[in-house]
N, C-alpha and C positions, 0 to 999 in steps of 0.2 A: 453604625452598621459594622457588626464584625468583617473582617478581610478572607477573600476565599483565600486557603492556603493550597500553594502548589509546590508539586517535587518533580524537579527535570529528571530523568533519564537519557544520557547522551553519550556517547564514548568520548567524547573531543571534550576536555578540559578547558578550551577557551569557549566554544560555545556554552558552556555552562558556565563559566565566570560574565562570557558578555551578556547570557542571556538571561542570568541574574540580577544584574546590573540596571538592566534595562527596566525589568520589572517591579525590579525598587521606585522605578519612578512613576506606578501604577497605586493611587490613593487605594484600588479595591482588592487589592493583593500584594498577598505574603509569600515572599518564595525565598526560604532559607536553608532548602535543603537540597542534595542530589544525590544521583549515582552513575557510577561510570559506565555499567554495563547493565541489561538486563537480568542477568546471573546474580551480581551486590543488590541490584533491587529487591529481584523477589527473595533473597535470603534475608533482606533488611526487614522487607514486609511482614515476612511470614513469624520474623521474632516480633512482631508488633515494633518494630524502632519506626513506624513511619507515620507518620497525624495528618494528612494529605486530606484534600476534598476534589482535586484538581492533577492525575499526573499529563505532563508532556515528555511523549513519546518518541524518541527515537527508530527510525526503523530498520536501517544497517546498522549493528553493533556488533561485535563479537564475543562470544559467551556468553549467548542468548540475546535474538534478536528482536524485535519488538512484537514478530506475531509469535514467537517461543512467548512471550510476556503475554498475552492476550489469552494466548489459550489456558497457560496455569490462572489468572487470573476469572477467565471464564468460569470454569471448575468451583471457583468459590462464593461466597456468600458476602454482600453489603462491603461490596471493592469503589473503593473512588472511579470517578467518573473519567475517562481519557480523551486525550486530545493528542494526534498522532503530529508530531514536527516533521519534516522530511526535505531533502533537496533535492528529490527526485520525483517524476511525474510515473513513477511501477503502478499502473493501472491493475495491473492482477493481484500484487499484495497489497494494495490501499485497499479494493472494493473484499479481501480477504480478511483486513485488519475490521472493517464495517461490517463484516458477517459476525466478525468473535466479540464484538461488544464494542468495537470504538467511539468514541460517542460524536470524533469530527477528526478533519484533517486538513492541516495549512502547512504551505509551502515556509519554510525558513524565513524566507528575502521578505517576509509578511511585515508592514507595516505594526508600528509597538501599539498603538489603536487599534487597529483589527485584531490582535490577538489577544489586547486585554476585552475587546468587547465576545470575541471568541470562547474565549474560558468562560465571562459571565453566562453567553449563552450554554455550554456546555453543562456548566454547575447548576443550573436552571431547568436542566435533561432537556434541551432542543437537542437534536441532530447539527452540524454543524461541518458545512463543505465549500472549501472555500474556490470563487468563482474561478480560479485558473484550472480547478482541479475538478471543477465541474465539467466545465468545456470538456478537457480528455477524456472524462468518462462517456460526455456524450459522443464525442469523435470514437469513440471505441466499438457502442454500441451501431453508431451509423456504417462502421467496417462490417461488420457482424451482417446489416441487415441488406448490404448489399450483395454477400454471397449465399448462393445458391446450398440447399443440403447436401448436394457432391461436391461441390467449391470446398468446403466444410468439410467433408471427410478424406477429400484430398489432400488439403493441409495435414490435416491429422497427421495422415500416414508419409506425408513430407516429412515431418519433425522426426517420424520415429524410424528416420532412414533409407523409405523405401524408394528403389528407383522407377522409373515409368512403366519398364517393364512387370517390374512386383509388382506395381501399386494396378496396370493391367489385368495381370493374372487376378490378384486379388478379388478386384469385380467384377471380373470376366468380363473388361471392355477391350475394343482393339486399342495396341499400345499407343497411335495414331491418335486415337480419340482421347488419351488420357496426358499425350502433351499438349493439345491445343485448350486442353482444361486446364493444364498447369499455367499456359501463357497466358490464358485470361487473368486467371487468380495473381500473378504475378501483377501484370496492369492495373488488377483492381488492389492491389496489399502495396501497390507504390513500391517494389522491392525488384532487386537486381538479379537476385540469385533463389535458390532453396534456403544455403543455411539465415541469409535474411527471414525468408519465410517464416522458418523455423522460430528465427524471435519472437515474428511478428503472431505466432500463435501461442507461444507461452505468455505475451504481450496478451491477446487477447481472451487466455482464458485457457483455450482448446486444449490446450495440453499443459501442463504442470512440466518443471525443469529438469525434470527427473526424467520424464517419458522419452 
């Protein structure tokens, strides 16, 4: 049985020596190749330097980040299969990286088993989400489903600055009314302050980092 071939993507140099390393000692795969950033990947891809059936994805990198890699990657035709790596639980840019074509995504600290059997399911086209990371998405969408549609556009207009009084004005409630909606929301987002808030809605979608 030929060996599925994979090519890491990761900024960190010993992650990619260890995680090379490790793989070697995977009888159904070959992993001889990498890149430092997302930027060397896709220049390397695009000249054809890369024979991949399998990339693992980094998804903080600089000069060009793992969803920069997805979306050029999207755009194209008969691209290898991905599997997103990460040391982080970014519920907005995993279930982002899942929109533009990822095909799975596991935490680093993942057992060398789990991720060889991960790639084989990946290169197989299953869907591929590994259990810790399921959890948080479900924890995510349970935040979600416990507020209210003005809970919800409360938030919003929390991240985008505005104070009780705006956010009043706004939808012509008394300003009254629209702090003890702030203090529920608070209670129910487990969060101390606004600009926590504020996380907790780029966290869950509401708004993008930008807004």
């Amino acid at each position: 049985m030929s060996k599925i071939k994979v090519h890491l993507v990761d900024d960190q140099a010993l992650v990619r020596q260890g995680m090379q390393a490790l793989l070697a000692l995977c009888e159904s795969i070959e992993c001889n190749s990498s890149s430092a950033n997302g930027l060397e990947f896709m220049k390397q891809y695009k000249a054809g330097l890369i024979d991949t059936d399998v990339i693992l994805l980094d998804m903080r990198m600089p000069e060009l980040d793992g969803i920069g890699v997805l979306e050029q990657l999207n755009s194209m035709e008969g691209t290898p299969k991905v599997l997103i790596l990460t040391t982080f639980d970014d519920t907005t840019k995993l279930q982002q990286a899942l929109q533009l074509g990822a095909n799975g995504c596991m935490l680093k600290d993942v057992e060398l088993e789990e991720l060889e059997a991960a790639i084989q399911a990946v290169h197989e086209g299953q869907l591929v989400i590994q259990r810790a990371l399921s959890n948080v998405f479900k924890q995510a969408e349970s935040v979600l489903d416990e507020l209210t549609d003005r809970e919800k556009q409360i938030l919003v207009l929390i991240a985008r600055g505005l104070s009780n009084k705006e956010i009043a004005g706004q939808l012509f409630k008394a300003e009254g009314t629209i702090r003890n909606h702030v203090s529920n929301l608070l209670s129910k987002l487990q969060v101390r302050d606004r600009t926590q808030a504020t996380l907790k809605a780029v966290e869950l979608g509401l708004v993008s980092q930008s807004s």
